[in-house]
C-alpha positions, 0 to 999 in steps of 0.5 A: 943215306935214304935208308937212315932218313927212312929209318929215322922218319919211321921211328919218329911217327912211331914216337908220336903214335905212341903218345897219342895212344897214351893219351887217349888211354888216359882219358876217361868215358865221361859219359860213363862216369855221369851216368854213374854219379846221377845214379849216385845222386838218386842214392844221396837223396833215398832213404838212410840205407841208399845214402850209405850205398851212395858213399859206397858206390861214390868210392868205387866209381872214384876207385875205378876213375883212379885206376884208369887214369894210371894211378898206381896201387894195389888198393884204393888206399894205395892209389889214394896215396900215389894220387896225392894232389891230382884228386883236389882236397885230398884230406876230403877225399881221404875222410870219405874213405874212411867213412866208406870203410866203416859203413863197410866194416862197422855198425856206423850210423853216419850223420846226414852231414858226413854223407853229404861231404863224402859224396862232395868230396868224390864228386870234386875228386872225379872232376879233377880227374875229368871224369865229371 
């Protein structure tokens, strides 16, 4: 009888150590992340070509914050698919994205408008994830 409450005791310290292991893994560094998005601000606020860094740069650190808080997918895409809600606007999100993806891939001249709504929407997606 001892022996089963033994057993019983240590497999329900175990269950317990294991949620708190999961939730510390979930949480993000944010110091880290602020660091990153002053770096980010500074881009927003330099020339043309540092403005479309800024959104690139924006996408990757939202990339990275996705990924470390267990949002599933082989690609940005993906894990903005699976995020759904978690990151707030998610249409924003979505737009900068595709911005992201164009001054990656394309010749695009954005406005100074859309590069402002790009980093906002990061901005707000990596304070829903608690990274800001």
């Amino acid at each position: 009888m001892a022996e089963l409450i033994a057993i019983l005791i240590g497999s329900v310290v175990l269950l317990i150590l294991l949620q708190l292991a999961q939730r510390a893994a979930g949480r993000l560094n944010r110091d880290y992340y602020q660091k990153k998005w002053r770096e980010i601000k500074v881009l927003e606020q330099s020339s043309a070509a540092a403005q479309r860094l800024a959104v690139i740069e924006g996408d990757k650190v939202l990339d990275k914050a996705m990924k470390e808080s267990g949002i599933k997918g082989a690609t940005t895409g993906d894990r903005l698919k699976s995020a759904g809600s978690r990151l707030g606007d998610i249409g924003a999100v979505w737009t900068a994205h595709k911005l992201r993806n164009r001054l990656v891939h394309e010749e695009s001249k954005p406005k100074p408008r859309d590069i402002r709504q790009a980093i906002k929407a990061y901005q707000n997606a990596l304070k829903k994830l608690g990274a800001l």
